[in-house]
C-alpha positions in Angstrom: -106.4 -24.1 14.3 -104.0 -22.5 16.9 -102.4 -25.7 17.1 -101.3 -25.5 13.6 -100.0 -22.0 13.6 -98.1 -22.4 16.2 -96.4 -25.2 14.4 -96.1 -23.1 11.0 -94.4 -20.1 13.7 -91.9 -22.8 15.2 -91.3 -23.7 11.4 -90.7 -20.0 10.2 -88.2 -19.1 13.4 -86.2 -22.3 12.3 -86.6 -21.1 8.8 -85.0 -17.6 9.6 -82.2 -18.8 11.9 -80.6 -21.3 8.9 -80.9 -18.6 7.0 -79.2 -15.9 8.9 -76.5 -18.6 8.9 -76.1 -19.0 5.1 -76.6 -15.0 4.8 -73.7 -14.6 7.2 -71.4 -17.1 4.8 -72.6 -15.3 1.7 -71.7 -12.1 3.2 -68.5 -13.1 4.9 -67.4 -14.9 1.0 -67.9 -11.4 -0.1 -66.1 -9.4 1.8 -63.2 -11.8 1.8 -63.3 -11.6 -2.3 -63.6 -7.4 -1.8 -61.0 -7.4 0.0 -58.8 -9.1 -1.9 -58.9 -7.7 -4.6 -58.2 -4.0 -2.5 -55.3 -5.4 -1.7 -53.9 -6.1 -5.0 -54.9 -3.2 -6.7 -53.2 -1.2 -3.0 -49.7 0.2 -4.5 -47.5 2.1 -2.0 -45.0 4.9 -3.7 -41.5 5.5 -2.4 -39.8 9.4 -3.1 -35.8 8.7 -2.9 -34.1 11.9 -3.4 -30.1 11.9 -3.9 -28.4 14.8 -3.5 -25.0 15.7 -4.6 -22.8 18.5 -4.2 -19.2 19.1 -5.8 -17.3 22.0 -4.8 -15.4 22.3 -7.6 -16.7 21.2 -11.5 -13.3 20.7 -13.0 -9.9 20.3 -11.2 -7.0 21.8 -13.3 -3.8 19.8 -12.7 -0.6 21.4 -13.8 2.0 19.2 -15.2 5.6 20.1 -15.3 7.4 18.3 -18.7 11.0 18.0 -19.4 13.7 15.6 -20.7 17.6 14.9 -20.1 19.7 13.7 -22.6 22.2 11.5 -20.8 25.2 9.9 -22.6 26.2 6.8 -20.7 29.0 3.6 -20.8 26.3 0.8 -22.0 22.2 2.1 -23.3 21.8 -1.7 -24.3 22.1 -2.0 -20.5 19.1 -0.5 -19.4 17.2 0.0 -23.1 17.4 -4.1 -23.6 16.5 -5.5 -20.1 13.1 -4.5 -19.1 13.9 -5.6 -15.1 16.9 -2.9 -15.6 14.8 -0.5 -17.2 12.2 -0.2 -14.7 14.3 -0.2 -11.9 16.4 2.8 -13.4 13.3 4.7 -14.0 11.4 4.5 -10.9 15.5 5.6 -9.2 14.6 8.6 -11.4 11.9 9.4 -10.3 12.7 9.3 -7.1 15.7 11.8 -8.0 13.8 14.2 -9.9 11.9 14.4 -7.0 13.8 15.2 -4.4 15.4 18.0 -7.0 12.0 19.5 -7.9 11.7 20.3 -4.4 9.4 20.2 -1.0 5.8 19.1 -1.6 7.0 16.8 -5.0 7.1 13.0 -4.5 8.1 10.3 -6.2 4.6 8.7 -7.4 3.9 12.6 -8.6 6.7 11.9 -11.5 6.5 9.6 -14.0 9.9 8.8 -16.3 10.2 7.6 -19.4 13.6 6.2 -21.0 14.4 5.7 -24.7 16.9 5.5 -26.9 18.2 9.5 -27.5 16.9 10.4 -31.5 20.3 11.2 -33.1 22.0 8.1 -34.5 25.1 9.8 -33.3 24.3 10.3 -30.0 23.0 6.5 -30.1 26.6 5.2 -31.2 28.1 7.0 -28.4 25.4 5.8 -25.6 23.2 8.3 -25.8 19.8 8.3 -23.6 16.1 10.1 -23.7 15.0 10.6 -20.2 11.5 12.1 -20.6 9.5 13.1 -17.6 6.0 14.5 -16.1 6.0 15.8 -12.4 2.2 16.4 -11.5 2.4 18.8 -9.4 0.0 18.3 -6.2 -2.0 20.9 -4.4 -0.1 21.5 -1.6 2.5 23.0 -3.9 2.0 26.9 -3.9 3.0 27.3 -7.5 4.3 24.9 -10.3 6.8 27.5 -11.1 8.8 26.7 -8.3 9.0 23.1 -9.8 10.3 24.9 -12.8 13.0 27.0 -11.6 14.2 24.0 -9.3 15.1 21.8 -12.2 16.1 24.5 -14.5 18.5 25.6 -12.2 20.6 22.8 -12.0 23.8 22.8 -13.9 25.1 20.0 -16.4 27.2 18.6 -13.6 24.3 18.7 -11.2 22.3 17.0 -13.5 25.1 14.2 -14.0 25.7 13.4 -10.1 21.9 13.2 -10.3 21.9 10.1 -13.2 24.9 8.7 -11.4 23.1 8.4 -8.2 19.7 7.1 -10.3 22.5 4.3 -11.8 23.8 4.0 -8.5 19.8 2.9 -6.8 19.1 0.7 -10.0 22.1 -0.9 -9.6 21.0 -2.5 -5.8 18.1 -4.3 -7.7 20.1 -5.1 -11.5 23.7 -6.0 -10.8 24.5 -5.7 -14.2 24.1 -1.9 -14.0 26.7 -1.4 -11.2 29.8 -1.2 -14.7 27.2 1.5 -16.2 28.8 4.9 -16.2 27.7 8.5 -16.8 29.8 10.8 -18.7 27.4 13.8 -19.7 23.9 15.0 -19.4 22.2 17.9 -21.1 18.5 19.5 -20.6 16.0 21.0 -22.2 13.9 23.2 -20.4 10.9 22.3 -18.2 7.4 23.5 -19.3 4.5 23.4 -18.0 1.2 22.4 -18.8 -2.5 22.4 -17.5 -4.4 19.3 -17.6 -8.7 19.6 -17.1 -10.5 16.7 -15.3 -13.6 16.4 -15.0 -15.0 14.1 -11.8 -17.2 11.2 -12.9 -20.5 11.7 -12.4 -22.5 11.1 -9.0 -24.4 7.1 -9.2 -27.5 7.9 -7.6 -28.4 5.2 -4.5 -30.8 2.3 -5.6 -34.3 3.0 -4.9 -35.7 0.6 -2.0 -38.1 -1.6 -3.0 -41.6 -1.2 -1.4 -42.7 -3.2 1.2 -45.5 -5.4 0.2 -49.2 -4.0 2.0 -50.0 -6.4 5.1 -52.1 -9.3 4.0 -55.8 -9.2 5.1 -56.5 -12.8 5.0 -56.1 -12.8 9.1 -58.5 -9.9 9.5 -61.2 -11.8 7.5 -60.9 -14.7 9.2 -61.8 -13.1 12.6 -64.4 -10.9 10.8 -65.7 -14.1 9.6 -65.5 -16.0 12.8 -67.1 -13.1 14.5 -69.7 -13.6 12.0 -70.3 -16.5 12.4 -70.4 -16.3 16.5 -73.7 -13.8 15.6 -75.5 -16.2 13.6 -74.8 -19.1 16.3 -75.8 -17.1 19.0 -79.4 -16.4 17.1 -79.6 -19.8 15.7 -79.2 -20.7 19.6 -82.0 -18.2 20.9 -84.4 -18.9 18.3 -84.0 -22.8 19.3 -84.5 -21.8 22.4 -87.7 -19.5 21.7 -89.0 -23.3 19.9 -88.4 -25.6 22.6 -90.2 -22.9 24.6 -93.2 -23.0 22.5 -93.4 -27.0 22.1 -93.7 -26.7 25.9 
């Protein structure tokens, strides 16, 4: 009788030890699949705030406008070439410039030149010289832009084409015969131009960094796990041998 319960004890002890092995699997298989599916449903959220500051809204630019009526040798000269026209406007520019006084510079003016709008003037060689002079920041007052071109007389105004003719002339050959016998003015105004800075583009937001993955972690859970059961599978082998002896 003792005989066979021990037996049926060596039988049970072998019995528990497989089974702590599978429990371990089972339980390792779910906390794998728990784990998982944490990390999927794990978001992270990322607060990017931009921050923007103007000084100043709007910028008011004041632009000085005017035009000369010049009366010259040849209009087809300049009016029928576009090389000859550019070149004589940007020489005006540059001269308008230097007459509107410290602080102005050439890329602050832009010139225009068309044919003058009297038919008579036309027949005679008669020139529109339009022009804008933004005037920059550093100026104190776009008054003083004013009053320097307005001052100028008829004969100042002339030496000043002749000397735009004279520039052109180094880049179109065919403008060196051009001659300037009159130039007239009307008076400079000036007017204020609102602009408005574009607005701010706010930096991209960074994209979150994915969550570590766990996989790694279960693995050595699982391993360690699995060490346990091996390590009671082993004594309980050893508690049988002990009892067969």
């Amino acid at each position: 009788m003792m005989r066979y319960l021990s037996m049926y004890c060596r039988a049970g002890v072998l019995a528990a030890a497989f089974s702590a092995v599978m429990a371990v699997e089972n339980v390792t298989t779910t906390r794998t699949t728990t784990t998982t599916l944490t990390t999927r449903m794990t978001t992270q959220t990322v607060t990017v705030t931009t921050t923007t500051t103007f000084r100043n809204m709007t910028n008011v630019v004041h632009i000085v406008t005017g035009r000369l009526t010049v009366t010259v040798s040849d209009p087809s000269a300049i009016l029928n070439y576009a090389d000859a026209k550019r070149a004589f406007e940007s020489a005006m520019a540059s001269q308008l410039a230097t007459a509107a006084g410290n602080g102005i510079a050439a890329t602050n003016v832009n010139v225009t030149v068309s044919a003058a709008s009297s038919s008579r003037r036309l027949q005679s060689g008669g020139l529109s010289v339009s022009y804008e002079i933004k005037v920059p920041p550093t100026v104190s007052s776009s008054s003083q832009v004013v009053s320097a071109i307005s001052g100028k007389s008829n004969s100042d105004l002339k030496t000043l084409v002749t000397s735009a003719v004279a520039t052109a002339a180094q880049t179109v050959s065919s403008l060196s015969s051009l001659t300037v016998s009159a130039v007239t003015q009307t008076v400079p105004t000036v007017e204020e131009s609102t602009m408005t800075p574009p607005s701010p583009t706010p930096s991209p937001t960074p994209t979150p960094s994915p969550s570590p993955s766990s996989s790694a972690q279960m693995d050595g859970v699982k391993r360690s796990a699995m060490m346990h059961a091996m390590s009671f599978a082993c004594a309980a082998l050893g508690m049988f041998l002990t009892m067969m002896h």
